[in-house]
PAMINU-853839 format. One line per field, with one value per residue (C-alpha): residue number from 1; residue in three letters; x, y, z. Coordinates in Angstrom, 1 decimal. Last residue first. Example, Ala and Ser with C-alpha at 12.3 -4.5 7.8 and 13.67 -1.06 7.14 Angstrom:
# PAMINU-853839
num = (2,1) $
residuo = (SER,ALA) $
east = (13.7,12.3) $
north = (-1.1,-4.5) $
up = (7.1,7.8) $
This chain:
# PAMINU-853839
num = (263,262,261,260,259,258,257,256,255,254,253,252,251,250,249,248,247,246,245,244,243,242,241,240,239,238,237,236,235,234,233,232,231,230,229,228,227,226,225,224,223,222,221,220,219,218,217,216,215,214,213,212,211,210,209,208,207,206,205,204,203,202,201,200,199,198,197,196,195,194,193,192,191,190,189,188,187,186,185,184,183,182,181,180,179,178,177,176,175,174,173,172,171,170,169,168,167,166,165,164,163,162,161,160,159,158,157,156,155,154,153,152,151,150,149,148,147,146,145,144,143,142,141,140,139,138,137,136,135,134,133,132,131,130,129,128,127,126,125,124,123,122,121,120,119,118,117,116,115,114,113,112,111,110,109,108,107,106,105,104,103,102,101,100,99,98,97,96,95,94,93,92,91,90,89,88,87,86,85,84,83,82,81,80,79,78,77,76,75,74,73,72,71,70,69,68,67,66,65,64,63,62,61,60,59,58,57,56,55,54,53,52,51,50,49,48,47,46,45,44,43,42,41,40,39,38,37,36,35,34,33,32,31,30,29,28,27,26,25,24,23,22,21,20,19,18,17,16,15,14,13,12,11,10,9,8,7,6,5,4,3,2,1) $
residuo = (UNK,UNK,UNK,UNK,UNK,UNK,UNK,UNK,UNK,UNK,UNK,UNK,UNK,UNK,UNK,UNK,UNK,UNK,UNK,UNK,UNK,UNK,UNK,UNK,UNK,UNK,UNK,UNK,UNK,UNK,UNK,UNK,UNK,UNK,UNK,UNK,UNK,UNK,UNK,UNK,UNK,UNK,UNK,UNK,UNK,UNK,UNK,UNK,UNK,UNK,UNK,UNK,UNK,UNK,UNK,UNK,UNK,UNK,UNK,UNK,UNK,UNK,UNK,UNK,UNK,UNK,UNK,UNK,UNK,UNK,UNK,UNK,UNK,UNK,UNK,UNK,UNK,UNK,UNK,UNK,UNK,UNK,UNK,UNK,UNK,UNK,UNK,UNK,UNK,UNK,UNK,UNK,UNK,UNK,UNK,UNK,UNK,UNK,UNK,UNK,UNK,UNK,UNK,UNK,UNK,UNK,UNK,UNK,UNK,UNK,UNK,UNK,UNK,UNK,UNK,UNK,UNK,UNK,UNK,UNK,UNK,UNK,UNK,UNK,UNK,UNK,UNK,UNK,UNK,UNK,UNK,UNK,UNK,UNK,UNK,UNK,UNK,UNK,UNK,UNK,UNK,UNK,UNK,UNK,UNK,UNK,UNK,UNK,UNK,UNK,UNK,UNK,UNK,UNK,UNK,UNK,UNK,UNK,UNK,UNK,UNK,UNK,UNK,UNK,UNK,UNK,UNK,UNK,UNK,UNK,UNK,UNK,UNK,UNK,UNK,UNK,UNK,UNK,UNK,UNK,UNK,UNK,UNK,UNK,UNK,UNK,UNK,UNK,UNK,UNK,UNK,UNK,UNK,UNK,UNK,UNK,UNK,UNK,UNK,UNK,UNK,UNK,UNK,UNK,UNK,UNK,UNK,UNK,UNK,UNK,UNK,UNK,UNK,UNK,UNK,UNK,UNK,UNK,UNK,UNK,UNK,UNK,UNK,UNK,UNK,UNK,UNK,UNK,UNK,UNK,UNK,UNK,UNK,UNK,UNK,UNK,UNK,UNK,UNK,UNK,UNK,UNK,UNK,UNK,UNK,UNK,UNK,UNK,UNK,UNK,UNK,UNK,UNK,UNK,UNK,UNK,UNK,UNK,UNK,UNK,UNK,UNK,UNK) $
east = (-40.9,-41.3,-39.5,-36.9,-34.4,-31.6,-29.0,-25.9,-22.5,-22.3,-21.5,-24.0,-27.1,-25.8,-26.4,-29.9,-31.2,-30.7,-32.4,-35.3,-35.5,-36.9,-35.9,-34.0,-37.1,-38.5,-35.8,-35.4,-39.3,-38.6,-35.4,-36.7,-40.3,-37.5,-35.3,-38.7,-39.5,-36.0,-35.8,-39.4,-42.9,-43.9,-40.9,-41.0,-44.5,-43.9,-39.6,-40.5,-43.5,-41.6,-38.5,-41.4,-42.9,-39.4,-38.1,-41.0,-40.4,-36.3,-34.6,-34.9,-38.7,-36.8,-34.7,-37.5,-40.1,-37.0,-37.2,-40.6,-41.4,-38.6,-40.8,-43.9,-42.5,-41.3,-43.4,-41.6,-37.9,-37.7,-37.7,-36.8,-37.3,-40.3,-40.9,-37.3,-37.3,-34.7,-37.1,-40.6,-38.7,-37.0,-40.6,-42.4,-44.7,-47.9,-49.1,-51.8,-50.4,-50.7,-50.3,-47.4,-45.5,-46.9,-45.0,-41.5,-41.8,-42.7,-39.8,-40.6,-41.7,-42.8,-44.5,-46.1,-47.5,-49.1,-50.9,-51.9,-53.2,-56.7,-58.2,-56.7,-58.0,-61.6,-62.2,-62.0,-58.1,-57.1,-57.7,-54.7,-52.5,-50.3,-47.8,-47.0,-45.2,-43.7,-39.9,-41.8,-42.1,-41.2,-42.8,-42.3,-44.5,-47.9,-49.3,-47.8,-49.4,-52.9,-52.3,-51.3,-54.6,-56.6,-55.2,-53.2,-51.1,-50.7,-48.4,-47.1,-46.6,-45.6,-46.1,-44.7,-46.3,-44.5,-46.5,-48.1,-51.0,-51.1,-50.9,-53.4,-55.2,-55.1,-56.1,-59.2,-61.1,-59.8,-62.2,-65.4,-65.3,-65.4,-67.8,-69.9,-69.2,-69.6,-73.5,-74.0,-72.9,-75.1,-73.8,-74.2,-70.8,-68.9,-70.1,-68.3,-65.6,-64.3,-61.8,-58.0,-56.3,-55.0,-51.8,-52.9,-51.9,-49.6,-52.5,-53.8,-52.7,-50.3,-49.4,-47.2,-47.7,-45.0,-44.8,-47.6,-47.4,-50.6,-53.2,-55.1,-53.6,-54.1,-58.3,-58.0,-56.7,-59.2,-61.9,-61.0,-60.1,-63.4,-65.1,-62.8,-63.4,-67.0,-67.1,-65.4,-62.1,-60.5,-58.4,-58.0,-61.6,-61.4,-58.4,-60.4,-58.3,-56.3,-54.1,-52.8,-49.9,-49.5,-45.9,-45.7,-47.9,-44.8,-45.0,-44.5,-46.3,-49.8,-52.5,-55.1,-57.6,-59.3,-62.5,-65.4,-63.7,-63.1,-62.3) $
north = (36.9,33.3,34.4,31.8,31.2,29.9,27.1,28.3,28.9,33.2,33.4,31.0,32.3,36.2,34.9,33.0,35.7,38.5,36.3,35.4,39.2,39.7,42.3,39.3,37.3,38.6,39.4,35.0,34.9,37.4,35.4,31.9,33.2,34.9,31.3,29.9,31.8,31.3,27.8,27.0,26.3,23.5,23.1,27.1,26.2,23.4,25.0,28.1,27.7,24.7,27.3,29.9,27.9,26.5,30.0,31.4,29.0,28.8,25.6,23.2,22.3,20.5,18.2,16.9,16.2,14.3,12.0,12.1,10.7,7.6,7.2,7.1,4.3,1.9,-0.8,-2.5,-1.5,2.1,2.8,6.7,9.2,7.5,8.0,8.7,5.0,3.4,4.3,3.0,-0.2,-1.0,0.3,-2.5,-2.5,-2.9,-3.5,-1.2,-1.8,1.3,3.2,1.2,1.0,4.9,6.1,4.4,6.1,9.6,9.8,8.5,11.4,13.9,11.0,9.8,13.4,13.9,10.6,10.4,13.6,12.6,11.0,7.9,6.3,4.2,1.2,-0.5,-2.1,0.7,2.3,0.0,2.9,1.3,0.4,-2.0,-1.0,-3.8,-1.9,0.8,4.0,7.4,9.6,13.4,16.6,14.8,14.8,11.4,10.1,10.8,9.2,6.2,6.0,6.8,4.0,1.6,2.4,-1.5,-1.6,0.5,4.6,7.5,10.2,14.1,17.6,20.2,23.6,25.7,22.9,23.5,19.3,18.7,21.5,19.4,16.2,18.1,19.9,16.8,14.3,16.8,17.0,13.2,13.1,15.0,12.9,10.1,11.2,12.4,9.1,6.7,4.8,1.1,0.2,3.6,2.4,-0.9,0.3,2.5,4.3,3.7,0.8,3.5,3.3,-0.2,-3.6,-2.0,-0.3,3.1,5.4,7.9,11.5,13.4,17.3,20.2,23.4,24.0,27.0,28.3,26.1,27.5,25.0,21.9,22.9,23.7,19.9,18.3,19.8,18.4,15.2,14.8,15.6,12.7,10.6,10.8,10.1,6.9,6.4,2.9,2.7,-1.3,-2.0,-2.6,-0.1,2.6,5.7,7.7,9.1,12.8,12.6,16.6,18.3,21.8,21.1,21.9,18.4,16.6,14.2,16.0,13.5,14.2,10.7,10.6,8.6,10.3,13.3,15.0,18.7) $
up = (87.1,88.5,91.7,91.3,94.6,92.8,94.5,95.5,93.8,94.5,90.8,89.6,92.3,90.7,87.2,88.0,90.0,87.5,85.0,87.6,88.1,84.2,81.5,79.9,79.8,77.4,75.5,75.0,73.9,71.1,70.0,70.3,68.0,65.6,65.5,64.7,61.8,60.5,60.7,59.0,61.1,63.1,65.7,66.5,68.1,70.2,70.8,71.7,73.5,75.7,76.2,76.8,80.0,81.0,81.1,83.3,85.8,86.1,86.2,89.7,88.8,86.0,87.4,89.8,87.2,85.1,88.4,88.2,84.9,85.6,89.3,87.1,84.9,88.0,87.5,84.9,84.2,83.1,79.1,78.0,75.4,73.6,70.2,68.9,66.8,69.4,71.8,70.4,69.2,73.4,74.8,72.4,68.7,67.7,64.3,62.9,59.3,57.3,60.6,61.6,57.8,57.7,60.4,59.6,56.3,57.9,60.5,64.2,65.9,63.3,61.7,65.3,65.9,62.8,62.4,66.6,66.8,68.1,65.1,64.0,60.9,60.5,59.6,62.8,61.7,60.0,63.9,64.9,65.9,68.5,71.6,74.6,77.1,79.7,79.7,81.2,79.4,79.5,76.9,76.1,75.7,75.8,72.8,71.9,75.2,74.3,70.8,72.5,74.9,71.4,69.7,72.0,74.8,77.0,79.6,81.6,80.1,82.4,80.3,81.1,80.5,80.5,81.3,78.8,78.0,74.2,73.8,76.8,75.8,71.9,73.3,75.0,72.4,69.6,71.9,72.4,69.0,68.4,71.0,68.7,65.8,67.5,68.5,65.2,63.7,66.0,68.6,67.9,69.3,70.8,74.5,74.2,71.8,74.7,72.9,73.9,75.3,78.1,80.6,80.7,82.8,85.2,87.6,87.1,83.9,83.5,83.3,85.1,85.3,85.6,88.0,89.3,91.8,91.4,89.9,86.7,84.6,86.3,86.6,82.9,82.7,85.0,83.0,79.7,81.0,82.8,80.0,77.7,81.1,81.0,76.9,77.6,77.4,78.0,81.4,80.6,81.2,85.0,85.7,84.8,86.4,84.1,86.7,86.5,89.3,89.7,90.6,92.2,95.0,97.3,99.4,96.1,93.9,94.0,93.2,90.8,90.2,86.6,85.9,88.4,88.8,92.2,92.5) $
């Protein structure tokens, strides 16, 4: 299927990786309400491929992985009609975040407001040294609204959070690492490469394990120790009863690759 502001790519000759490409490199990849339904349509369409395996996620060119809302269309528009897109905006961020495949972003240049928030619910971040990143909605009197409070307090620690939330100042690749927000920086240019080198790595572990490892671990993350140990211990008899854990033992013992049967 063609969208009119995403591009979908496949990054390897199995279709197991997707290149998601926010694609409006002539006003900074900012989101307008087409992309936000083209986002949310493009993503089932990711999830109900077979064989896929993980999804990159970036934007096109080196000048913006996304400098969030359009404020072009959003100024003027009327409140039912933000509130509605507003809707249509939390609909998609969290299927990108509940997607049950990883999800990685590829991040050059500028992530600001709703393009940043985007990224944080992806499941991690690697980022050109050029990245630029922030939350300046304090700034347009609002707050942000796609994930980006929650997700940049459990990432950064809550006092860090608030001085760039209070604040709206942006910060670099080298800050956004050292603070736990992004796992890795690439030299300019070379962020998608970073994404799929990890991509690689983990299409070699076990499908069905990497599906309820991520489960696991989103889900198990929000709730207290012992709730989420019992979510890790009924995913992990799961797949006990399955071939791939029969496959992965005897592939070890007999020192060659796995051959998964994603059961």
């Amino acid at each position: 299927m063609k969208y009119t502001t995403l591009l979908i790519e496949n990054l390897d000759a199995a279709g197991e990786i997707a290149l998601l490409t926010i694609n409006r490199p002539e006003a900074m990849n900012s989101m307008n309400t087409q992309m936000f339904l083209d986002m949310r349509d493009a993503i089932r369409e990711l999830r109900e491929r077979p064989g896929m395996r993980c999804v990159v996620l970036t934007g096109s060119g080196l000048k913006a992985f996304s400098a969030g809302g359009d404020l072009k269309e959003r100024n003027g528009m009327s409140d039912d009609t933000w509130r509605r897109q507003h809707e249509l905006i939390e609909e998609t961020f969290l299927a990108f975040k509940d997607f049950p495949l990883p999800i990685i972003a590829a991040v050059e240049g500028h992530a600001h407001g709703g393009g940043f928030e985007l990224a944080l619910m992806c499941d991690f971040i690697i980022a050109a040294e050029s990245a630029r990143f922030s939350l300046a909605e304090v700034k347009r009197g609002i707050i942000p609204g796609g994930g980006g409070i929650q997700n940049l307090v459990r990432a950064a620690g809550m006092r860090r959070a608030k001085q760039y939330l209070f604040t709206g100042d942006p910060f670099d690749a080298r800050q956004a690492h050292e603070w736990g927000i992004v796992n890795e920086v690439t030299p300019a240019g070379q962020a998608v490469q970073g994404a799929l080198a990890i991509a690689e790595r983990i299409l070699q572990a076990a499908p069905m394990s990497v599906r309820y490892v991520k489960l696991a671990a989103a889900r198990g993350g929000e709730v207290d120790f012992h709730t989420g140990y019992a979510m890790d211990i009924a995913a992990y008899n799961v797949l006990v009863s399955g071939s791939d854990r029969l496959e992965g033992v005897q592939a070890f013992n007999e020192k060659r690759p796995p051959r998964w049967s994603n059961q």
